[in-house]
C-alpha positions in Angstrom: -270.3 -49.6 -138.9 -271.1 -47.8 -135.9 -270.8 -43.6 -135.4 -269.8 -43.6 -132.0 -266.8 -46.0 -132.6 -266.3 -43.8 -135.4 -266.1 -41.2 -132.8 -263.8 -42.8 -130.4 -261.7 -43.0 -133.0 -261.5 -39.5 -133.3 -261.9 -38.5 -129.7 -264.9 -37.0 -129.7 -267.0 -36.6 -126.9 -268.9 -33.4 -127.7 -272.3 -33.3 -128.3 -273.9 -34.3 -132.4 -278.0 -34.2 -131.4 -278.1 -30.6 -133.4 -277.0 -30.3 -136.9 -275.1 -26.4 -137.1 -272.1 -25.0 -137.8 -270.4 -25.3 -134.2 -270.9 -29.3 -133.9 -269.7 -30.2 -137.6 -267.0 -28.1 -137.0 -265.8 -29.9 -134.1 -265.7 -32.8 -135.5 -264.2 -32.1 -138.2 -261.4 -30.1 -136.9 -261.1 -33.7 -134.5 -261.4 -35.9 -137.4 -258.1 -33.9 -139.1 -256.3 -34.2 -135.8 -257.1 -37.9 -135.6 -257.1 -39.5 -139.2 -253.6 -38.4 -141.2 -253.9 -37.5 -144.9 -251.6 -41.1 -146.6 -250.9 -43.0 -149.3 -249.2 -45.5 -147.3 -251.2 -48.2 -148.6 -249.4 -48.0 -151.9 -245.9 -48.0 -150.4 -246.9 -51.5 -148.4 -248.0 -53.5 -151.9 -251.5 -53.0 -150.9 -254.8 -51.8 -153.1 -256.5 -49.0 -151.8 -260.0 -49.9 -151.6 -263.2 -47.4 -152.2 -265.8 -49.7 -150.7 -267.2 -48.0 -147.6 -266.8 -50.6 -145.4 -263.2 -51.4 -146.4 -262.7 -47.7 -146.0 -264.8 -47.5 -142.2 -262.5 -50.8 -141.3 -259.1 -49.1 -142.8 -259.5 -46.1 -141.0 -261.5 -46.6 -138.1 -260.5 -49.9 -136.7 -257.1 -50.1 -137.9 -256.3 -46.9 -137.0 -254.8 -46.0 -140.3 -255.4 -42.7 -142.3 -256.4 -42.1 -146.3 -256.1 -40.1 -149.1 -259.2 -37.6 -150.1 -261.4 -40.9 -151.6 -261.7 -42.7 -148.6 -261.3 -39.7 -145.8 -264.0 -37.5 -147.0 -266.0 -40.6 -148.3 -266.0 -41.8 -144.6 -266.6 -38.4 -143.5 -269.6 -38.4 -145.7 -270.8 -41.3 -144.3 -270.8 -40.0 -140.3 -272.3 -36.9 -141.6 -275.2 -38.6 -143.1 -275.9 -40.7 -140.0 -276.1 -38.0 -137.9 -278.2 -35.9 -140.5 -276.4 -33.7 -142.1 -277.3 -32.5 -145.6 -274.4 -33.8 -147.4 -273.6 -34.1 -151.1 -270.5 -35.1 -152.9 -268.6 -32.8 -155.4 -265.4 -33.8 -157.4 -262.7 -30.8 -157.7 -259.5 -30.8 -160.6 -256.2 -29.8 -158.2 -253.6 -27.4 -159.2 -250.4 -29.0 -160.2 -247.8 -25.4 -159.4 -245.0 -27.1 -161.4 -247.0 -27.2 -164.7 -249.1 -24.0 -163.7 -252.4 -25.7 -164.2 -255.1 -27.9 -163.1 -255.2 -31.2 -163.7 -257.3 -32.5 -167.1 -259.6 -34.7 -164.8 -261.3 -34.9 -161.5 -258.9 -36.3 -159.4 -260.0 -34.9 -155.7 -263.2 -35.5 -153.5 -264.6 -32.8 -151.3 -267.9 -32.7 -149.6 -270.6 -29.6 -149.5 -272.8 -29.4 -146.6 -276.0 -27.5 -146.8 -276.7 -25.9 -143.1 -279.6 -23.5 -142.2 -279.9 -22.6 -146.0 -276.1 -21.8 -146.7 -273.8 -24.1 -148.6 -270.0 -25.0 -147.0 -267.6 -26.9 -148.5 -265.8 -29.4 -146.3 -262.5 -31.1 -147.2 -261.2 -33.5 -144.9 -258.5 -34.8 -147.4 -256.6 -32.8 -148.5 -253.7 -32.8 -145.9 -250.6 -31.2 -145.9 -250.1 -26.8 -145.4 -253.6 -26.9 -147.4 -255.9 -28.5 -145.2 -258.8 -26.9 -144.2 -259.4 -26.4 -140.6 -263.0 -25.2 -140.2 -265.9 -25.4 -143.1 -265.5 -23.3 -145.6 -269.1 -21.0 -146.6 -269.6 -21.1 -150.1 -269.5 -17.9 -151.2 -267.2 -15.9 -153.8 -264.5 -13.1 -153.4 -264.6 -13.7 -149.5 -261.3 -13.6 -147.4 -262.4 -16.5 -144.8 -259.2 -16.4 -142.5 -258.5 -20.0 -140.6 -255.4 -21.0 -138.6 -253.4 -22.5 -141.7 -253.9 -18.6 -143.4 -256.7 -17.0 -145.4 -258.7 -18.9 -148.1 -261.2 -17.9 -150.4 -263.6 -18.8 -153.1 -263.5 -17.1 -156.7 -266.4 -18.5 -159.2 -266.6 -17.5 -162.6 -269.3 -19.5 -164.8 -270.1 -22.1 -162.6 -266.6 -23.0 -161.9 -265.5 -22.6 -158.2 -261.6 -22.1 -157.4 -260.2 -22.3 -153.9 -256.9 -20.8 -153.0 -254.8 -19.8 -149.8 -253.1 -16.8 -149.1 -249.7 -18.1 -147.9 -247.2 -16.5 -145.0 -243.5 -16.4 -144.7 -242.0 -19.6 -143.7 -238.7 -20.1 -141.5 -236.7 -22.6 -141.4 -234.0 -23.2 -139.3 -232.4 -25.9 -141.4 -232.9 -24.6 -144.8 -230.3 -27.4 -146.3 -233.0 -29.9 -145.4 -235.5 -28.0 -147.1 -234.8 -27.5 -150.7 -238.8 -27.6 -151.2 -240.2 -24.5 -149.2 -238.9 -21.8 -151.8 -242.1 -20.1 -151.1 -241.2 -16.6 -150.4 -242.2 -15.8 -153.8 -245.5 -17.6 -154.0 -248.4 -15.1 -152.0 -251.4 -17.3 -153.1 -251.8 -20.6 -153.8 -254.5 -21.7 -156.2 -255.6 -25.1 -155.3 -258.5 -26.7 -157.0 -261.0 -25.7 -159.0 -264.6 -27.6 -158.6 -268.6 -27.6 -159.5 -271.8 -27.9 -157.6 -272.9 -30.9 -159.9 -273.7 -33.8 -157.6 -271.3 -37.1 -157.7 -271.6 -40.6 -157.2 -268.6 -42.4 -155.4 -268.8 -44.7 -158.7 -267.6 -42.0 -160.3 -264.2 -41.6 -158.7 -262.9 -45.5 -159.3 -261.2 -44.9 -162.3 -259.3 -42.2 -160.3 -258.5 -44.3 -157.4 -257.3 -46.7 -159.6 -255.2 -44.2 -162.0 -254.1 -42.7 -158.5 -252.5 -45.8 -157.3 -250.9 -47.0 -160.5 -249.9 -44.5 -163.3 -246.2 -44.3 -163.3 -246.0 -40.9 -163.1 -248.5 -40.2 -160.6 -247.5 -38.1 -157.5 -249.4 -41.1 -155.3 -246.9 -43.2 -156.8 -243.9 -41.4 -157.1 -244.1 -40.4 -153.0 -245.0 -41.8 -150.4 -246.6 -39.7 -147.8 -248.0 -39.6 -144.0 -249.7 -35.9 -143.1 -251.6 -35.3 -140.2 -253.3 -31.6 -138.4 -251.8 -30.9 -134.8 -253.0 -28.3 -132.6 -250.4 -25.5 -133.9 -249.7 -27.0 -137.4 -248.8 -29.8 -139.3 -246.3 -32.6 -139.4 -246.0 -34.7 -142.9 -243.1 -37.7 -143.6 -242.7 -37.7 -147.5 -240.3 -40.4 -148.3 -237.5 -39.6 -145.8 -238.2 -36.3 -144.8 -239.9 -35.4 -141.5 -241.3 -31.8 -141.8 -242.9 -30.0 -138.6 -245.0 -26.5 -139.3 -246.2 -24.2 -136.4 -248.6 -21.7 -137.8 -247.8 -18.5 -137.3 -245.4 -18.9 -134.9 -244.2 -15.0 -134.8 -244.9 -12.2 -137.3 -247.3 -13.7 -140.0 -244.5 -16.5 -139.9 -244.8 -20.2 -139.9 -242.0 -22.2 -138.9 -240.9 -25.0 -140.1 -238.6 -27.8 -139.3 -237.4 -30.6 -140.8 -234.8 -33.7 -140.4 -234.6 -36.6 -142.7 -234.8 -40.2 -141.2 -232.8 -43.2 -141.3 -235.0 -46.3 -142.5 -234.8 -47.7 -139.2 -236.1 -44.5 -137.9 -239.5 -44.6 -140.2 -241.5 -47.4 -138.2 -241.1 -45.9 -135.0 -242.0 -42.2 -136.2 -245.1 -43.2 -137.9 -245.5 -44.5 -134.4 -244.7 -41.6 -132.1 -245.7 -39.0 -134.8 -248.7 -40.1 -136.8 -250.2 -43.3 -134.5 -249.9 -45.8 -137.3 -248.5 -49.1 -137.3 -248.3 -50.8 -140.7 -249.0 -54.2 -140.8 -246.4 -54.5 -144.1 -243.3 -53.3 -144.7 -243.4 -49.4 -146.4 -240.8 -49.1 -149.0 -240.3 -45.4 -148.7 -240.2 -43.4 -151.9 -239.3 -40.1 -153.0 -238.9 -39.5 -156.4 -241.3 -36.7 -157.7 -239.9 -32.9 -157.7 -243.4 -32.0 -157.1 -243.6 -30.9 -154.1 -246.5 -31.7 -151.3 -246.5 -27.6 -149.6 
């Protein structure tokens, strides 16, 4: 494993000799712009793997993307070699059809202690939720980014993040019986601790993640990555586009549903993956991924 063909596979060129704020930003913020947010793996007949190397060669020589596991577990890793002061936290997410967090850690996240301060930094998470720029720890703080306003809330030791969401257009809205958000002003998305994990610890999720029938892994299949402006995410058959506020505290978004013989190609064009099996699209969970 080598950091600088981890960083052509990101595109970065920027500087990494100093450890602040600016350079982990940037690559980061190239890192969510390079590496989508899938479960594509799972949709192919293939294991998802939580090894680091598997993970480094998955991602970074194969040009394929990853759930949270294996993107901020990679991301962990560069961090480290360049020096960073990284530690590994497990967070429960919010499920908003059941209205409550889930019973067990099932989400990886990363906190990075710079200059004395403490930032959280998620690099797989995907979808409208994706952080775009670490997050400073710190409680009842509006910390606006380009995908809206986040913040921390802690109460005993618990941490909860959650996103202050805009107005969506759409254009299409027959195509988009999924983003009835108009209602919804604030997301709540996972709640976490400070107390330190072990990647051991998250193989029973990984596992659960890729095979419990219910699971949301399981029951969709789904390809997310961060663009300049926004998003773009294929779930099943759907092909959804975001621009972040795109006019008046508005985001718009567009989408089209695919043929099948439209789906190889747009992973292409769209997301820069070629799979070497054959992904059986699926799209059976009403839960839904914005």
């Amino acid at each position: 494993m080598d950091i600088k063909e981890y960083f052509a596979r990101i595109s970065y060129q920027g500087a990494y000799d100093k450890q602040d704020l600016d350079t982990l930003t940037a690559i980061f913020q190239h890192h969510i712009r390079a590496v989508p947010f899938e479960n594509l793996s799972i949709h192919c007949g293939e294991r998802v793997e939580l090894d680091l190397e598997p993970v480094y060669h998955k991602i970074v020589r194969k040009n394929r993307g990853g759930w949270c596991m294996e993107n901020n577990y990679l991301l962990s890793w560069a961090l480290k070699t360049l020096g960073y002061d990284v530690t590994l936290l497990g967070a429960n997410v919010y499920v908003p059809e059941e209205d409550k967090y889930a019973d067990k850690m099932d989400h990886l996240l990363l906190k990075v202690v710079l200059q004395g301060k403490s930032y959280i930094v998620d690099g797989g998470f995907g979808m409208a939720y994706q952080l775009w720029q670490p997050m400073e720890l710190i409680a009842g703080k509006d910390q606006p980014q380009t995908p809206g306003v986040f913040r921390f809330l802690e109460e005993d030791g618990i941490w909860y993040l959650e996103k202050m969401k805009r107005k969506q257009f759409v254009p299409n809205q027959s195509g988009a019986a999924s983003h009835n958000t108009d209602k919804e002003v604030c997301r709540r998305i996972y709640l976490f601790t400070l107390q330190p994990r072990d990647i051991e610890e998250f193989r029973a999720c990984n596992v659960h993640l890729q095979t419990a029938p219910g699971c949301l892994f399981v029951t969709k299949s789904f390809c997310s990555l961060q663009t300049r402006d926004g998003i773009r995410a294929l779930v099943g058959w759907k092909l959804t586009e975001m621009t972040y506020n795109y006019k008046d505290n508005t985001d718009l978004v567009e989408v089209r549903i695919l043929a099948d013989e439209e789906i190889e190609k747009t992973l292409k064009e769209k997301f820069n993956i070629t799979l070497d099996k054959k992904l059986v699209p699926t799209n059976t969970s009403k839960l839904s991924l914005f």
